[in-house]
C-alpha positions in Angstrom: 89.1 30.6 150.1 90.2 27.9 147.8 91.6 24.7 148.0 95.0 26.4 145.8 95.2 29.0 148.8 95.5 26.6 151.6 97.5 24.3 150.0 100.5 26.9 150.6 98.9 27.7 153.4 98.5 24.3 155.5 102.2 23.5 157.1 102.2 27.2 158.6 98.3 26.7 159.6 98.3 23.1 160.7 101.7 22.7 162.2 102.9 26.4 163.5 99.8 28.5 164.1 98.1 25.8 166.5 101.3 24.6 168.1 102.0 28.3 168.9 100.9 29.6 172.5 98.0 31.7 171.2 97.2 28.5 169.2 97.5 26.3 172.2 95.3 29.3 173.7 92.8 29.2 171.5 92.2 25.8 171.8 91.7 24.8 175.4 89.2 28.0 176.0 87.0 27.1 172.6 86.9 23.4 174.2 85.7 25.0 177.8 83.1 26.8 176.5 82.3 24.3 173.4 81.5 21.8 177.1 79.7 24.2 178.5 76.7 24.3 176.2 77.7 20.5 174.2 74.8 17.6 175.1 77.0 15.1 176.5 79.3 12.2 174.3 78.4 10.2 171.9 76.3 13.5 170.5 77.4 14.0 166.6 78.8 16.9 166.1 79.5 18.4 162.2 83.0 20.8 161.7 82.4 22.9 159.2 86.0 24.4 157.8 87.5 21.7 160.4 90.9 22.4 158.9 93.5 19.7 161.0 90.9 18.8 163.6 92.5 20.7 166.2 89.5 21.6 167.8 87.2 18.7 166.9 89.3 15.9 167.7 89.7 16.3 171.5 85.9 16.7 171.1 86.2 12.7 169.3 89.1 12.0 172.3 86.0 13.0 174.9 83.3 10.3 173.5 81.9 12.4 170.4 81.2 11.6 167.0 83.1 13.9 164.9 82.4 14.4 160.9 85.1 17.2 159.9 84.2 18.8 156.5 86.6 20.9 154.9 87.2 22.2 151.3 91.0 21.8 151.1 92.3 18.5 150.5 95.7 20.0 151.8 93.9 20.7 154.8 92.4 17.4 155.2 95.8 15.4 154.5 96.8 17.6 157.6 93.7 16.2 159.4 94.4 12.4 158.5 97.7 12.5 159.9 96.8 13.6 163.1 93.9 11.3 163.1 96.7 8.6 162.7 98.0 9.8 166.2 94.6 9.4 167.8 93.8 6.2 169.6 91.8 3.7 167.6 89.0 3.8 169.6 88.2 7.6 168.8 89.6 7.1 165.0 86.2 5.0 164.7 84.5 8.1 165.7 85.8 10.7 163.3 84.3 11.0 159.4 86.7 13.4 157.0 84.5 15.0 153.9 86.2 17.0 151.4 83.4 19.2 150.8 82.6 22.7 150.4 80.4 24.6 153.3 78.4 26.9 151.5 77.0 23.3 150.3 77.3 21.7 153.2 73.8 20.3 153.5 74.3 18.8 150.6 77.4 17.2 151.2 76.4 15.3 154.6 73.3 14.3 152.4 70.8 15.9 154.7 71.7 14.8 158.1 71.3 16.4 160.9 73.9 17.3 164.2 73.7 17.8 167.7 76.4 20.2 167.1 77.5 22.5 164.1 80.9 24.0 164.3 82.4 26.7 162.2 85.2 28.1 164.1 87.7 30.8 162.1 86.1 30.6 158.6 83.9 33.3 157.7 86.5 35.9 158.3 87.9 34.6 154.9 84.8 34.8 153.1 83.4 38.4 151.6 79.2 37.4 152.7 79.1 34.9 155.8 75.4 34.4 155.1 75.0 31.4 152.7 77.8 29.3 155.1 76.2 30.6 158.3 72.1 29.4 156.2 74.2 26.2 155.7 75.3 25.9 159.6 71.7 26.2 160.9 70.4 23.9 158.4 72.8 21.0 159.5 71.5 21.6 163.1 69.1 18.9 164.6 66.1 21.0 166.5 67.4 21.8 170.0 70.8 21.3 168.1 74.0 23.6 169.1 75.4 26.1 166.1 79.4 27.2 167.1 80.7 30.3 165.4 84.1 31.9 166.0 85.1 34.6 164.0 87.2 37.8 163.9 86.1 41.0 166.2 85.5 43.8 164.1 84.9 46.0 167.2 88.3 45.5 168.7 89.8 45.8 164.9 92.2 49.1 166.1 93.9 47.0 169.0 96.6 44.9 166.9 97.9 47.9 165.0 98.0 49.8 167.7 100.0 47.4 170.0 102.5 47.0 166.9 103.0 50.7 167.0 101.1 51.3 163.4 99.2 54.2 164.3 98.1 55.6 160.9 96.6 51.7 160.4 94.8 51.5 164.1 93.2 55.1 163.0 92.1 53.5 160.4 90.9 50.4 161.5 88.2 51.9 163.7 86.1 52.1 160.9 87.6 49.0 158.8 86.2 45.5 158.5 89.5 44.2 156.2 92.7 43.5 157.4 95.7 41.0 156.6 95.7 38.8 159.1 98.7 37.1 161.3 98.7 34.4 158.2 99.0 37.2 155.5 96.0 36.5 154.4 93.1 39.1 153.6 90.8 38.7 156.7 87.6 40.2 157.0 85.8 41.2 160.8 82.2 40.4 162.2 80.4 41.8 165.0 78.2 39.2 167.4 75.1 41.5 166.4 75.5 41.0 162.6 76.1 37.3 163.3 73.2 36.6 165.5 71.0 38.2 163.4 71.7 35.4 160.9 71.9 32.9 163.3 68.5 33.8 163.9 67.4 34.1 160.2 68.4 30.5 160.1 66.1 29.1 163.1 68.9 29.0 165.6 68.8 31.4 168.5 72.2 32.7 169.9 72.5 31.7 174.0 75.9 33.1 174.6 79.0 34.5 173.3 83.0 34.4 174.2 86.1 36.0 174.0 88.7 34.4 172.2 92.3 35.7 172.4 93.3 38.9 174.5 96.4 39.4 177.0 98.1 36.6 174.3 97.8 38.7 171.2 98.2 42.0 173.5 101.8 40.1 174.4 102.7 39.0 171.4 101.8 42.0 169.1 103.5 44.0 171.8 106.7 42.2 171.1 106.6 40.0 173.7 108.2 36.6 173.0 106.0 33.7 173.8 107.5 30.8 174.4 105.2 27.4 173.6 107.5 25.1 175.6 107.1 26.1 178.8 104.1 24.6 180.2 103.1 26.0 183.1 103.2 29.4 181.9 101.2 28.5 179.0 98.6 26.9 181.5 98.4 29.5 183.9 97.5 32.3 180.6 94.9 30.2 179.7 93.7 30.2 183.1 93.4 33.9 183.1 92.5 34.4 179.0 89.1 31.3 180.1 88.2 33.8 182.7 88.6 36.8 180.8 86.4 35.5 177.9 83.0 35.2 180.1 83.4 38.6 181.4 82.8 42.3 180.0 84.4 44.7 179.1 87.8 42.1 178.6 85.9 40.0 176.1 84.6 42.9 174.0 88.6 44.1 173.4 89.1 40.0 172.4 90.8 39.8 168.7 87.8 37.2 167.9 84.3 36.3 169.5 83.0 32.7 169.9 79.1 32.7 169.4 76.8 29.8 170.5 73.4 29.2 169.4 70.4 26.8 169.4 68.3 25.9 166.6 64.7 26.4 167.6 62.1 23.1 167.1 60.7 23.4 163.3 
């Protein structure tokens, strides 16, 4: 996607989507599981398609050192605004790049991160491969790789739940769809992305759920309301504990895959 496309794209993306409850959602389980498997603060980690920071800035909030590179300057405006909230202490440790992933490598001049994120961008690209080469080239050896992307297995379950059944017959065998942004999204699979995770060097140690009873809710009809705190809290609870644990995180809208770059 272009910088054009997210330009239009960024209030809905930086300031609805996230502050949403599925947003707030996705969020706090990506974090638990990004700590999980994360060497400990002041590690440097590299955001690949960082977007408005929202998952790499608690990351700078908890001690790391954040570079967040992103090819829309729309996107990255977003980001230094809410970097302007942040306390000045964890400011210092955040780097914005306006750069584009697929050169990546390039952009961040050759260095090399404890930690490579790229969390809800391939979906918008038609081959992941060249940004997921990129991703394992940034990675220091023993380095962490983060991917989230859509589920193509569980692909059926949103039409379904909004009652579009010629669609979900459809989508059982579809990898395209326009997503909740009504943009054209496209679906991976954990096997298809581990395989070039480990093309790259980087061998996969886990994956995740990410997003289930929420979008079951929501896509159901059910109004969710972002306000009320302890409900929020408690789904998150349950959608953390569904994510580790088949067959819940298989039905998951996306996956969250974690990988680490063998020694060269």
């Amino acid at each position: 996607m272009g910088d054009d496309t997210w330009a239009s794209l960024a209030d809905l993306f930086a300031d609805e989507a996230y502050a949403s409850v599925k947003g707030q959602i996705r969020t706090y389980v990506m974090h638990q599981q990004l700590l999980e498997h994360l060497p400990p603060p002041p590690a440097a980690l590299l955001d690949v398609g960082g977007g408005a920071g929202h998952q790499s800035f608690p990351l700078a909030l908890a001690g790391y050192r954040v570079t967040l590179l992103d090819s829309s300057a729309a996107m990255l405006d977003k980001a230094r605004l809410r970097l302007g909230r942040l306390p000045e202490e964890a400011r210092q440790r955040v780097t914005l790049l306006e750069a584009d992933g697929e050169h990546a490598a390039e952009a961040v001049a050759g260095r090399r991160y404890d930690a490579v994120l790229c969390h809800g961008v391939l979906g918008y690209l038609a081959d992941p491969a060249p940004l997921v080469e990129q991703l394992c080239r940034c990675a220091a050896p023993g380095g962490l790789v983060s991917v989230m992307s859509g589920n193509a297995h569980a692909s059926a379950v949103r039409p379904a739940l909004e009652r579009r059944w010629e669609d979900a017959l459809a989508s059982f065998d579809a990898r395209h769809e326009i997503g909740v942004l009504g943009v054209p999204t496209r679906g991976d699979t954990v096997e298809e992305l581990g395989a070039l995770l480990r093309a790259g060097g980087v061998e996969p140690v886990r994956w995740y759920g990410v997003w289930l009873f929420a979008d079951w809710l929501e896509f159901g009809g059910t109004a969710l309301d972002p306000t009320d705190a302890a409900q929020v809290e408690a789904m998150a609870r349950v959608e953390l504990e569904a994510a580790r644990r088949d067959p819940y995180r298989q039905l998951s809208r996306a996956f969250h895959l974690l990988g680490r770059r063998r020694a060269d």
